[in-house]
ZAMARGU-4260 file (C-alpha; in steps of 0.2 Angstrom, whole numbers, plus 5000, padded with zeros to 4 digits):
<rodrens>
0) 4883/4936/5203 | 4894/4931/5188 | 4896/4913/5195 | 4877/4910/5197 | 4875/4917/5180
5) 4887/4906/5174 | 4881/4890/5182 | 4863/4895/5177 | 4870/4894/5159 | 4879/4876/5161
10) 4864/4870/5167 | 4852/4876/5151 | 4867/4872/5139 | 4865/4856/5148 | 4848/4853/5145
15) 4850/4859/5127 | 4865/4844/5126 | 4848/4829/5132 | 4839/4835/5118 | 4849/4836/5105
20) 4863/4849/5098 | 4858/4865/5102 | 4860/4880/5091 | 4856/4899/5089 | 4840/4903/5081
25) 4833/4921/5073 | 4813/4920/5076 | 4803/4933/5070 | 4785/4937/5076 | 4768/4941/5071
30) 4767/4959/5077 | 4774/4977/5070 | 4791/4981/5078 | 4792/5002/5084 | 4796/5007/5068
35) 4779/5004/5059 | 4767/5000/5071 | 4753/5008/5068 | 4740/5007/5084 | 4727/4994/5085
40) 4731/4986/5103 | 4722/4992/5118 | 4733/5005/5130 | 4748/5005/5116 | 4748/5020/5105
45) 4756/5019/5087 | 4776/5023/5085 | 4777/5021/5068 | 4790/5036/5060 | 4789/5041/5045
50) 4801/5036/5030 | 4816/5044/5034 | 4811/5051/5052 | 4823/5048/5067 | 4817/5036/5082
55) 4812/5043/5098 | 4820/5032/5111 | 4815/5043/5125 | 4797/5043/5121 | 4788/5032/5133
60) 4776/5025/5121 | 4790/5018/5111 | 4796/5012/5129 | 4781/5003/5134 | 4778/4997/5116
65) 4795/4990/5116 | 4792/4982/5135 | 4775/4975/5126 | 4785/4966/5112 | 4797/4958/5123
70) 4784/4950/5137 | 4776/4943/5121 | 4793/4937/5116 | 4796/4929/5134 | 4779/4923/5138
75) 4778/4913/5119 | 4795/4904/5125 | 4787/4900/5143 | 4772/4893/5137 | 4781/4881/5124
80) 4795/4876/5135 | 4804/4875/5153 | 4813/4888/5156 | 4828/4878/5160 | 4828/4871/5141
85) 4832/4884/5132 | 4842/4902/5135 | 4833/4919/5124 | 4850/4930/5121 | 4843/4947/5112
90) 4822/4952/5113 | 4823/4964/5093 | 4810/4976/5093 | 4813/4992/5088 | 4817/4987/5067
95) 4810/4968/5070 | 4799/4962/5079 | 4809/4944/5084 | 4819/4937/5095 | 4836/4926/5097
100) 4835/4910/5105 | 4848/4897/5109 | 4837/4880/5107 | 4839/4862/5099 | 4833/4860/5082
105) 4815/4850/5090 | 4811/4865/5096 | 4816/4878/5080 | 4802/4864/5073 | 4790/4867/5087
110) 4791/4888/5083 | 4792/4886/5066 | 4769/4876/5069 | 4768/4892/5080 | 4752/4905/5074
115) 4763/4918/5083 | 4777/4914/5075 | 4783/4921/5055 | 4799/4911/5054 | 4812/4905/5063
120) 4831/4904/5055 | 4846/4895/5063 | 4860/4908/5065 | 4875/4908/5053 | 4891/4918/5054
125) 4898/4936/5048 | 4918/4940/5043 | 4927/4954/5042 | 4930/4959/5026 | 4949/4966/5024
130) 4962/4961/5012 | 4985/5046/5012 | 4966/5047/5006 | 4960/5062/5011 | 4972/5073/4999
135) 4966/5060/4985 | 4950/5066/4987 | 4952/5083/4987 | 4945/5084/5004 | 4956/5097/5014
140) 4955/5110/5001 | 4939/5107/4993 | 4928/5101/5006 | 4931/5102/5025 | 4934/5122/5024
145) 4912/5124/5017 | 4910/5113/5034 | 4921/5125/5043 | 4938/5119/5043 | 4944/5100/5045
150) 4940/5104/5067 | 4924/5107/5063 | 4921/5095/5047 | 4906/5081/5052 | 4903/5092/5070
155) 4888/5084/5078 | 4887/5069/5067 | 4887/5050/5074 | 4894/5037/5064 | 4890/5018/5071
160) 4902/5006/5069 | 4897/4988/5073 | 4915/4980/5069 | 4927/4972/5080 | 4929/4987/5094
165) 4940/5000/5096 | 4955/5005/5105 | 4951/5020/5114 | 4968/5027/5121 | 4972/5029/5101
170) 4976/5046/5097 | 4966/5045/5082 | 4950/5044/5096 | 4959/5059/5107 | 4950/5071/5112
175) 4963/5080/5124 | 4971/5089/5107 | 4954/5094/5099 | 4940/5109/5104 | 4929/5098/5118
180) 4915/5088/5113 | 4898/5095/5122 | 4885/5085/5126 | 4874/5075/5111 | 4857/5076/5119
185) 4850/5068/5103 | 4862/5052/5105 | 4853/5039/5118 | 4868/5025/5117 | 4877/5020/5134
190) 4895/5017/5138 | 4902/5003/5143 | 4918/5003/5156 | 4935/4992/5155 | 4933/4977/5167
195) 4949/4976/5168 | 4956/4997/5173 | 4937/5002/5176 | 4940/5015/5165 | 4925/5020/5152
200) 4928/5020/5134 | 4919/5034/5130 | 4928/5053/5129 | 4915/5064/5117 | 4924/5059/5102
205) 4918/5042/5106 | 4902/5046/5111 | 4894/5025/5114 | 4903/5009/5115 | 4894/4991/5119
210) 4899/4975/5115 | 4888/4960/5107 | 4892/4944/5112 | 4877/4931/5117 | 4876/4921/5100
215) 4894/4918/5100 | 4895/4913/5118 | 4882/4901/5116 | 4890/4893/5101 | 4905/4891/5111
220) 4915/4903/5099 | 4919/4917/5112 | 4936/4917/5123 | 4937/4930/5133 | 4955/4933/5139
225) 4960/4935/5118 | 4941/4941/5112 | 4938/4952/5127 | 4921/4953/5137 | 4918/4973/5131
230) 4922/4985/5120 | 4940/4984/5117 | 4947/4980/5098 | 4957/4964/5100 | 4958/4961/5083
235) 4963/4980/5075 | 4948/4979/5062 | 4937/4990/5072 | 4949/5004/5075 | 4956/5003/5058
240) 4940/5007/5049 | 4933/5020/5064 | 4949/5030/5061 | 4946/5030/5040 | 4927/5036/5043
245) 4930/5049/5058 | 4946/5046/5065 | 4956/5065/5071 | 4966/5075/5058 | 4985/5075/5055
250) 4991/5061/5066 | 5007/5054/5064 | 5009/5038/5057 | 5023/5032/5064 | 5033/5013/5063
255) 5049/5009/5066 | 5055/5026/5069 | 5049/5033/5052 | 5035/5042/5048 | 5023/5037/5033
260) 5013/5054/5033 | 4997/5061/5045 | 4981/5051/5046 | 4964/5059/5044 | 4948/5052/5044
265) 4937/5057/5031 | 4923/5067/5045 | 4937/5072/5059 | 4926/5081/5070 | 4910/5068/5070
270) 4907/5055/5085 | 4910/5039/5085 | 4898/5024/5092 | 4903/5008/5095 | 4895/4992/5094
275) 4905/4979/5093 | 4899/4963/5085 | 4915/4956/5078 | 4930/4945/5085 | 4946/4942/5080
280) 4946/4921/5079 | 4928/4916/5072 | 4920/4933/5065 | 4904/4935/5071 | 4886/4930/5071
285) 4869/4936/5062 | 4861/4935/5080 | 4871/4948/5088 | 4875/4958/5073 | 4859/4961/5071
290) 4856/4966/5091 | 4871/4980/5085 | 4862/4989/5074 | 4844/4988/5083 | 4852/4996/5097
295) 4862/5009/5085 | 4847/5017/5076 | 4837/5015/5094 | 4852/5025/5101 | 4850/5040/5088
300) 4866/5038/5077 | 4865/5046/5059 | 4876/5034/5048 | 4880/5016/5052 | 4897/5008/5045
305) 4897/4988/5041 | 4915/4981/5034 | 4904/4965/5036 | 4896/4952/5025 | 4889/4933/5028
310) 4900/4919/5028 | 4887/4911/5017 | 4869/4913/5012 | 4855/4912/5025 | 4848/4893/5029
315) 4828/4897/5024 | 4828/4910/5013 | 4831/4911/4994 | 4828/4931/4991 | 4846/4941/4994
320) 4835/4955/5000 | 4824/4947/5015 | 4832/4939/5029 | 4835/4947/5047 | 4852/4957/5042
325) 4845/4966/5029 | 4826/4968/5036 | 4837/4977/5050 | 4846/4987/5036 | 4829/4991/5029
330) 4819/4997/5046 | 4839/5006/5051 | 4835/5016/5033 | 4816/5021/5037 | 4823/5027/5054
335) 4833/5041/5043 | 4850/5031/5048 | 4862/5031/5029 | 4869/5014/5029 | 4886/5008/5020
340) 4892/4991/5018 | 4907/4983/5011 | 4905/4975/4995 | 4914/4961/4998 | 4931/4953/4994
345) 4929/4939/4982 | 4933/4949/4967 | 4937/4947/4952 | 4925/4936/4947 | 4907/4941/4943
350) 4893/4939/4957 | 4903/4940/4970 | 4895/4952/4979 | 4889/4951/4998 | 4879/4967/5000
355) 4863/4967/4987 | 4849/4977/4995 | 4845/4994/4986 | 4843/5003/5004 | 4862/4998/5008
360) 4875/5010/4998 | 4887/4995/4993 | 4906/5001/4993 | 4919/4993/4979 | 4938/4998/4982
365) 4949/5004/4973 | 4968/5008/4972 | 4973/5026/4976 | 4988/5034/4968 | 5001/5029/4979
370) 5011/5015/4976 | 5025/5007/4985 | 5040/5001/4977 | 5056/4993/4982 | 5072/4986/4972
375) 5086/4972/4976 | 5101/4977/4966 | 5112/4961/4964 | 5131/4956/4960 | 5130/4951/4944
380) 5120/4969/4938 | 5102/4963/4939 | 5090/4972/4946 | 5077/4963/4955 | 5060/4974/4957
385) 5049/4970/4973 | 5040/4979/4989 | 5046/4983/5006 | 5042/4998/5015 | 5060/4996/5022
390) 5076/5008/5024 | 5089/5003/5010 | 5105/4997/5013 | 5121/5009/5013 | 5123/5018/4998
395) 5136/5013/4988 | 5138/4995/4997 | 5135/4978/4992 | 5134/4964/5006 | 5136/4944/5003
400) 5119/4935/5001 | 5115/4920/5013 | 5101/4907/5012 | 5093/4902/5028 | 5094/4883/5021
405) 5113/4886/5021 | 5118/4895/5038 | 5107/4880/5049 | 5113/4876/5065 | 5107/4858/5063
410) 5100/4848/5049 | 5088/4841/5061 | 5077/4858/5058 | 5071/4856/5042 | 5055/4851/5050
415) 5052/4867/5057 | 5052/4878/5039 | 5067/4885/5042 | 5068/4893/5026 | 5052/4905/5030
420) 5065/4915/5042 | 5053/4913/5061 | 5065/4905/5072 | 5082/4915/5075 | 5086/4900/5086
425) 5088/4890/5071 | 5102/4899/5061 | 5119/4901/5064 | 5122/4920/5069 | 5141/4917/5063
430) 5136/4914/5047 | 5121/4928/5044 | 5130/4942/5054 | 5133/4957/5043 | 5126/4950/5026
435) 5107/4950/5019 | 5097/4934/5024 | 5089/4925/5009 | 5070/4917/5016 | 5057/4908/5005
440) 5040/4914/5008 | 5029/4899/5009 | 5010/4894/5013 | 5013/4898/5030 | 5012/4917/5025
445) 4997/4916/5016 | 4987/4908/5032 | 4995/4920/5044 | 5008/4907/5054 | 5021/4916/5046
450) 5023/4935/5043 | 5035/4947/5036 | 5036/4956/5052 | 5044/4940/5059 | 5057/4938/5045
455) 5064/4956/5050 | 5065/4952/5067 | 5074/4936/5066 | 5086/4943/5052 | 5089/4958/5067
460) 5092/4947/5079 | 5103/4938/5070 | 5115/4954/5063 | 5108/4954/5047 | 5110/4969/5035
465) 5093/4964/5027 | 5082/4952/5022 | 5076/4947/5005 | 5060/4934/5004 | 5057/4926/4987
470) 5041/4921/4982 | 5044/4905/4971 | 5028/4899/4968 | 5010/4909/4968 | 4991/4903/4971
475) 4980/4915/4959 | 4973/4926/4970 | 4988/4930/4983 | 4988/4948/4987 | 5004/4957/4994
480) 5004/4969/5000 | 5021/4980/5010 | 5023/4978/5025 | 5032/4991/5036 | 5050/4984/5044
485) 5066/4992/5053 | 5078/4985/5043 | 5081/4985/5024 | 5071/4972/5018 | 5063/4966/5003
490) 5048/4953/4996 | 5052/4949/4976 | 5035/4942/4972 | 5037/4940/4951 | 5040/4922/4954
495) 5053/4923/4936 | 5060/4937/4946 | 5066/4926/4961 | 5072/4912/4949 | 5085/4926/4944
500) 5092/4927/4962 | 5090/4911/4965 | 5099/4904/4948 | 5112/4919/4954 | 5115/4914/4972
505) 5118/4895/4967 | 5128/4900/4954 | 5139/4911/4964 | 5139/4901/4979 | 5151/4886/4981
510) 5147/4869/4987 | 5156/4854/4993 | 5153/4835/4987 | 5141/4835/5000 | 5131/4851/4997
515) 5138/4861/5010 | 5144/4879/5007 | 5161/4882/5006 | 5161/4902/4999 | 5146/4912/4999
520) 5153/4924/4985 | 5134/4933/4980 | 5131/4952/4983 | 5118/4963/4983 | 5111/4979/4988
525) 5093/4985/4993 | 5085/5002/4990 | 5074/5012/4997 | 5055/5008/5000 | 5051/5021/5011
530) 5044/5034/4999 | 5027/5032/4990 | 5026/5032/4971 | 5011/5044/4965 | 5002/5037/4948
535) 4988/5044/4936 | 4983/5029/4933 | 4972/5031/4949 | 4959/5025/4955 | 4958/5008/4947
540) 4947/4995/4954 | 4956/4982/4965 | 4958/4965/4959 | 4950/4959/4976 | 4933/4972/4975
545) 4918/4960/4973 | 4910/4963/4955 | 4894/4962/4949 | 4881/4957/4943 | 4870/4959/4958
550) 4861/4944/4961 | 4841/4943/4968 | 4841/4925/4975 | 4855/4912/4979 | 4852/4903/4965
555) 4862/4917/4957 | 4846/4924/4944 | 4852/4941/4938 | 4843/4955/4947 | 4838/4972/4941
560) 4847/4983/4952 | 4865/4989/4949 | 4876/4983/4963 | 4892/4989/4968 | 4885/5007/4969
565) 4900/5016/4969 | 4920/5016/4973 | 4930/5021/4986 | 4950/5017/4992 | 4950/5001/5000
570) 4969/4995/4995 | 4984/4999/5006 | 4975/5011/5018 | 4986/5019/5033 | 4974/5019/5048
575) 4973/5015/5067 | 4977/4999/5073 | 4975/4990/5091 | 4990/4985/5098 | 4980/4970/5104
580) 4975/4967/5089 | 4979/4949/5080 | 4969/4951/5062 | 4986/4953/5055 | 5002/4947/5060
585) 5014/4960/5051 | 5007/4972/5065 | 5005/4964/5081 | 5010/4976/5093 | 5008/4991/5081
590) 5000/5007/5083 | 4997/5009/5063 | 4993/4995/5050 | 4991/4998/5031 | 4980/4986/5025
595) 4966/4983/5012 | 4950/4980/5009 | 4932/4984/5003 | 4933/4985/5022 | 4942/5000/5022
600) 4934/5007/5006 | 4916/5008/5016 | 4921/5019/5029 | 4927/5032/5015 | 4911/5032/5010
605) 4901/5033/5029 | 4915/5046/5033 | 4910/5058/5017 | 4891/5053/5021 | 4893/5063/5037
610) 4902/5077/5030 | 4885/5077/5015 | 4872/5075/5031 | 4882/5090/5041 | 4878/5102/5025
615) 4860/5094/5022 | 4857/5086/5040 | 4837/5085/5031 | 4841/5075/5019 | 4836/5056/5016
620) 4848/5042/5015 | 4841/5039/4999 | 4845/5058/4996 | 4864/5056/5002 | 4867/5040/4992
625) 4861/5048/4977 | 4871/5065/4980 | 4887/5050/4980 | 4883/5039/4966 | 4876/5055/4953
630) 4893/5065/4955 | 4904/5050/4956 | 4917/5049/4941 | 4919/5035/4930 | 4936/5043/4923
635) 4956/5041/4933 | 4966/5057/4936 | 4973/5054/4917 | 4954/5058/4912 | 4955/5041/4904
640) 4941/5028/4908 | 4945/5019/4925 | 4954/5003/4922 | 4951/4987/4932 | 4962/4973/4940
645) 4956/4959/4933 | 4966/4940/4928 | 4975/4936/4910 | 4973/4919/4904 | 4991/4916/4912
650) 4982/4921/4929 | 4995/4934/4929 | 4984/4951/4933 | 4981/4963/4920 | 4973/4978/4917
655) 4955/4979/4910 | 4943/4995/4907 | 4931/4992/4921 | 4912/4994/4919 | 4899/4998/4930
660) 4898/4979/4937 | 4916/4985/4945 | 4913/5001/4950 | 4894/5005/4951 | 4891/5023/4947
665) 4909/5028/4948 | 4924/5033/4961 | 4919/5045/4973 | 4921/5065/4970 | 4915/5071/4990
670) 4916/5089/4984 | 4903/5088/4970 | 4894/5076/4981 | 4890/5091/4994 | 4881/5102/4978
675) 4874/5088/4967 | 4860/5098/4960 | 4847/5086/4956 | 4845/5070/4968 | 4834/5054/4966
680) 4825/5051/4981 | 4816/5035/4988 | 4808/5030/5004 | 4802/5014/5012 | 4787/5014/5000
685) 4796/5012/4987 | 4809/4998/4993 | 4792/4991/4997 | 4786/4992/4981 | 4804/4987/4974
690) 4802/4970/4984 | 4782/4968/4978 | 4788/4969/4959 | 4803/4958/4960 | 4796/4941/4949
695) 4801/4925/4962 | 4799/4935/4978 | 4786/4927/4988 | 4771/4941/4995 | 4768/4931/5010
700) 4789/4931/5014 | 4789/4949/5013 | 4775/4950/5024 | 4786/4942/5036 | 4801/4953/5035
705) 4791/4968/5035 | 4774/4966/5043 | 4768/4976/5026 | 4756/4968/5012 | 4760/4970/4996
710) 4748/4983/4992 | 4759/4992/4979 | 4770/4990/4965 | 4778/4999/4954 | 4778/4988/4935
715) 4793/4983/4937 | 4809/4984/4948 | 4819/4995/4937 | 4807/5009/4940 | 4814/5008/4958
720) 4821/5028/4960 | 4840/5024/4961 | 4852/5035/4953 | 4856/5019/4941 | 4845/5010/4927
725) 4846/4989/4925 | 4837/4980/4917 | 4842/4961/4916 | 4830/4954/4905 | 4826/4965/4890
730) 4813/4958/4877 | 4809/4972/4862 | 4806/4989/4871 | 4804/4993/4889 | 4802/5011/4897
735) 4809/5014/4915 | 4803/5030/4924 | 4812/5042/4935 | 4811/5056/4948 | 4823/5069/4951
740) 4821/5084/4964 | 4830/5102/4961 | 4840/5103/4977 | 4851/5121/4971 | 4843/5137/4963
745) 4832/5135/4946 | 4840/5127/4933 | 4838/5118/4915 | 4846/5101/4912 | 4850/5095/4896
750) 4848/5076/4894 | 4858/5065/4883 | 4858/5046/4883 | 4870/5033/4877 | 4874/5017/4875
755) 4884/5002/4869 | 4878/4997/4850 | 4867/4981/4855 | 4853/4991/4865 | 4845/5007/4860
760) 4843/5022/4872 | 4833/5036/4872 | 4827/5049/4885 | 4812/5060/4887 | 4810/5073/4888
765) 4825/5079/4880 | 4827/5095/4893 | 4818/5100/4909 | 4818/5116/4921 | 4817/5114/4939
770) 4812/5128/4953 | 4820/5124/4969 | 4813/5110/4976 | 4802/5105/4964 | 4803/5086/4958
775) 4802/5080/4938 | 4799/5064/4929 | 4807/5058/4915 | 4808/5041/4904 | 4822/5031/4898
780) 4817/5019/4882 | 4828/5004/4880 | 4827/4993/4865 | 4835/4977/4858 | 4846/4980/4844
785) 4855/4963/4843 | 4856/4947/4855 | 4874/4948/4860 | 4874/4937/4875 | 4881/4951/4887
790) 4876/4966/4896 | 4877/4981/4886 | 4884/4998/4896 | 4878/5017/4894 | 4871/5030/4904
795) 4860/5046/4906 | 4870/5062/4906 | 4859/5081/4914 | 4869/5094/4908 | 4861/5110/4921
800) 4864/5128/4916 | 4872/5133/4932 | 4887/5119/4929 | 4879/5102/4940 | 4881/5087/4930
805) 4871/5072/4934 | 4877/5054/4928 | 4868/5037/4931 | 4874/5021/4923 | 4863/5012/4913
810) 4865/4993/4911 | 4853/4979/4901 | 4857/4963/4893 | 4843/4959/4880 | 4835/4943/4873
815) 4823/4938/4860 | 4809/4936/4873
</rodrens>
């Protein structure tokens, strides 16, 4: 069957090659998807839900309704061309009403006249997005035991994760250890089995695991003997950010025969679903990313998890908010599912965010308190300051220093970079045997050909004591981070700091006429980098976390809605890793990988997510988000203001006090997140009307992402109820409105306002009571005090009587009209 199917493919791809180069194309249709049709055609009763209302897969009207959408989808293909000119991948019908469709660009072009068609988008491509926690945050004592212990904390709830896989035989995904899982009757998804053992990867914690694929197969992208024809992680992403969110408590993290501490994730006891859309080489694609979460929210899970963001804006589209990725976002969101997404990597520069849609909880990271820090002692008294997760040398010993340019075997291998330390079989064992190996790190470590893990096991290989590898010259931007190794072992990356042991070695070491060592006479010693460092300074945001402002089109105009929305840690994580995995070459082979990220930093937050839906498993993802985002802090453990990463003029970094373009409302606080007193709530009406007030956002292009006129708006997008308050442009006076609903006992808030000197605040009224459940408006007054040419920060501060605080930030840049 596999061989007709794979002959059938040949000949369409064929086909596609007469008429010109054929590519993958997003069509949407005229026609309400599940989620918000409302009747109208004969024999096919309505399946809309409700804002915040939970898909019913098993109901046969959403059955046939869905069967109805994808005959059209099919029979729209048939009539415009032969069958063997084109290949449909994925029919969407449950969030969109579209489908994907590999075609050449002639016959995007012939869709695109359709009357049946709304648009039609070529497919473009998705990357990962990576560069000790739950004590951090406070969650074994303060949290997990009001969900019933960490073995219960998350019980019952699904996280999705449409990542790069996951490997199941991990003992963060055991479930041999733990109470069993029982059956989920509310979760719909399948489980794939291993082509290779036959053996499924499902075990109650993992409840679902499917695999995307088609888009990258027809662009020729997807190899399966490295990128795996199912769900197994062969890149380590997938199973790295499914342990942070929900992986099993107190595991060991072990690497070369030490142990680093136990890894938790931040829901131990909530399921796991898999859809992986991610590969290890190329990323992904829009196409089959998008298939993920259509069959995520139709399967029933509660949160979704996307360490994902777009190589680079859509083709046909101008508005950050409305393409196919986040129209699906928006319909997942109406189906009740709380979605968080990486906020990207490009920091830290301004608008570099990838995540913009106010449905999405966009996650920045941030530093935690434990640092990791290593030291080379040399001959001559210096001491040399550096990282290396790495034992130290024997105590009270120094051992001679060797070059790797000096112990050659042959001069004839310069040309293989012998100084980056990868090929044992280059260096002379005689000479580097019992002494620590000098390396130079190179480019080759920045684009992955060379790796720290390599140096180690060449310098073993060889006899070596240790290694040391000097950085002696740095792009901006290079992040390094320690690496785990079994020997000592040491990266110095202050580039003056490596001049020292350079200008020390050369001095110390000496030469013939020729250049050739006669005496290496330089010592050293290295410590130990085992044992974390714990700082007040944390949490600081990390130089990589995308910043803000958030932007409403690609033509970067400012929008008015406060992106990032909150911070979580994303920077030297412990988590699971594949030991197929490939994403990075310090831990090949490995069952644990530190690494960072806002990759990592989302998963905190769709973790802690779970553990807010277990105790309010009514609430709205509008209602969860706010719970985060109002009890977030904007202060480190010192109770100072957090401080960001951010570049000196030098390009050396340095350390700023962030704002809330770094760190949205604040860094997480999960314990006052479960109690947050007052929440802000919002529905798909009101992203709706969000979209319809938005100045440059075209009514008829909305229309085509949602199937919805624009029959309501709301003044202005700032009035949108988020727990936040931007306005971009502020001429004279403008006054924002907002909700918020009592979710504890009765209390009275006391509101205060504040702001930075160029724009006025002011709050009405000044005090409110709230009766459980009972919902308030109040106003905030903004006014121009001076034209500075910046934004100006503040924010709204509800003081209740029975101790919840609520803080939203507050952000406007004014102009004299």
């Amino acid at each position: 069957m596999r061989v007709v199917e794979f002959w059938c493919t040949i000949l369409v791809l064929f086909a596609l090659l007469i008429n010109g180069k054929a590519e993958v194309y997003i069509v949407t249709m005229v026609g309400e998807p599940v989620i918000s049709y409302t009747g109208g055609i004969p024999g096919f009763e309505a399946t809309a839900v409700e804002s915040d209302e939970k898909l019913d897969a098993t109901s046969q009207l959403v059955t046939s309704y869905a069967q109805h959408l994808e005959q059209k989808h099919d029979m729209l293909l048939d009539s415009l061309f032969d069958r063997e000119t084109y290949r449909k991948l994925y029919s969407y019908k449950h969030l969109i009403n579209g489908f994907a469709v590999h075609i050449s660009p002639e016959q995007a072009e012939t869709l695109r006249r359709n009357s049946a068609v709304k648009s039609v988008e070529r497919d473009w491509k998705v990357r990962r997005l990576t560069t000790h926690t739950p004590q951090f945050l406070g969650l074994p004592t303060g949290v997990w035991p009001t969900g019933g212990g960490f073995d219960r904390a998350g019980e019952d709830i699904i996280i999705g994760f449409v990542d790069s896989g996951i490997f199941p035989r991990h003992p963060s995904f055991g479930s041999h250890n733990a109470d069993p899982y029982g059956p989920l009757p509310k979760y719909k998804g399948k489980c794939e089995v291993d082509p290779d053992t036959k053996r499924e990867f499902c075990n109650g914690k993992i409840i679902g695991a499917q695999h995307f694929a088609a888009a990258a197969i027809a662009a020729g992208a997807f190899n399966p003997s490295i990128d795996f024809a199912s769900p197994m992680d062969g890149d380590g992403h997938g199973s790295h950010t499914a342990a942070i969110a929900a992986g099993n408590n107190g595991i060991p993290v072990r690497i070369h025969g030490h142990e680093f501490g136990k890894a938790s994730g931040m829901a131990p006891r909530a399921r796991i679903a898999v859809y992986k859309a991610l590969y290890r080489l190329f990323g992904g694609f829009i196409a089959d990313v998008v298939a993920a979460i259509d069959q995520a929210v139709h399967d029933g899970v509660d949160i979704l998890s996307l360490s994902v963001g777009p190589n680079s804006p859509p083709a046909t589209t101008t508005t950050t908010y409305l393409n196919p990725f986040d129209a699906t976002l928006l319909g997942a969101v109406k189906a009740g599912v709380f979605v968080a997404q990486a906020a990207g990597n490009g920091g830290p520069f301004p608008k570099t965010l990838v995540s913009y849609s106010p449905w999405i909880t966009s996650v920045a990271a941030a530093i935690d308190d434990r640092r990791y820090k290593n030291h080379l002692y040399l001959g001559n008294g210096k001491i040399l300051p550096g990282i290396g997760l790495s034992p130290s040398t024997r105590p009270n010993q120094t051992y001679t220093l060797v070059a790797a340019n000096d112990v050659l075997l042959d001069s004839s291998v310069m040309k293989y970079s012998p100084s980056d330390c990868q090929r044992p079989e280059l260096l002379n064992k005689n000479l580097v045997e019992g002494h620590i190996l000098l390396c130079g790190y190179s480019f080759n470590f920045v684009v992955g050909t060379a790796s720290i893990k390599k140096v180690s096991e060449t310098a073993k290989s060889l006899g070596a004591i240790g290694f040391v590898l000097a950085v002696e010259n740095v792009s901006p931007g290079t992040k390094f981070d320690p690496v785990p190794v079994g020997i000592p072992g040491i990266l110095i990356t202050d580039v003056t700091k490596s001049m020292d042991l350079i200008d020390y070695y050369n001095t110390s070491t000496a030469r013939d006429w020729t250049g050739r060592v006669k005496s290496f006479k330089g010592t050293g010693s290295i410590g130990d980098g085992l044992a974390p460092i714990l700082h007040k300074s944390a949490p600081q945001v990390a130089l990589f976390s995308a910043r803000g402002p958030n932007i409403k089109d690609f033509r970067f105009q400012d929008a008015d809605l406060l992106k990032p929305d909150i911070l979580a840690p994303g920077s030297l994580i412990w988590a699971a890793w594949s030991p197929n995995g490939t994403d990075e070459p310090n831990y090949v082979g490995e069952g644990f990988a530190l690494i960072s990220g806002t990759s990592m930093a989302a998963p905190h937050i769709a973790g802690i997510a779970a553990l807010v839906k277990q105790k309010h498993p009514h609430w709205s993802p509008a209602a969860i988000k706010s719970a985060l985002l109002t009890t977030s802090t904007n202060l480190d453990r010192a109770g100072r203001p957090i401080q960001a990463q951010q570049y000196s003029e030098t390009e050396a970094m340095k350390l700023v006090t962030a704002t809330p373009f770094d760190y949205g409302s604040g860094h997480v606080n999960p314990r006052a997140a479960l109690d947050p007193g007052l929440i802000f709530d919002a529905g798909y009406e009101d992203y709706l009307g969000f979209l319809c007030t938005t100045p440059g956002i075209d009514a008829h292009e909305i229309h085509n992402y949602t199937n919805t006129p624009c029959n309501y708006t709301m003044g202005h997008p700032s009035n949108l109820n988020t727990p936040s308050i931007t306005v971009s442009h502020l001429v004279k006076t403008q006054t924002v409105t907002r909700t918020v609903t009592n979710v504890a006992e009765e209390e009275t808030y006391v509101i205060t306002a504040r702001m930075q000197p160029a724009v006025a605040i002011e709050a009405n009224p000044p005090a409110m009571t709230l009766r459980p459940g009972a919902s308030r408006k109040f106003t905030v007054s903004l006014t121009v005090r001076s034209v500075t040419g910046s934004y100006s920060f503040g924010e709204i501060l509800m003081k209740g009587s029975r101790g919840h605080k609520v803080r939203i930030p507050v952000v406007a840049m004014g102009y004299r009209r």
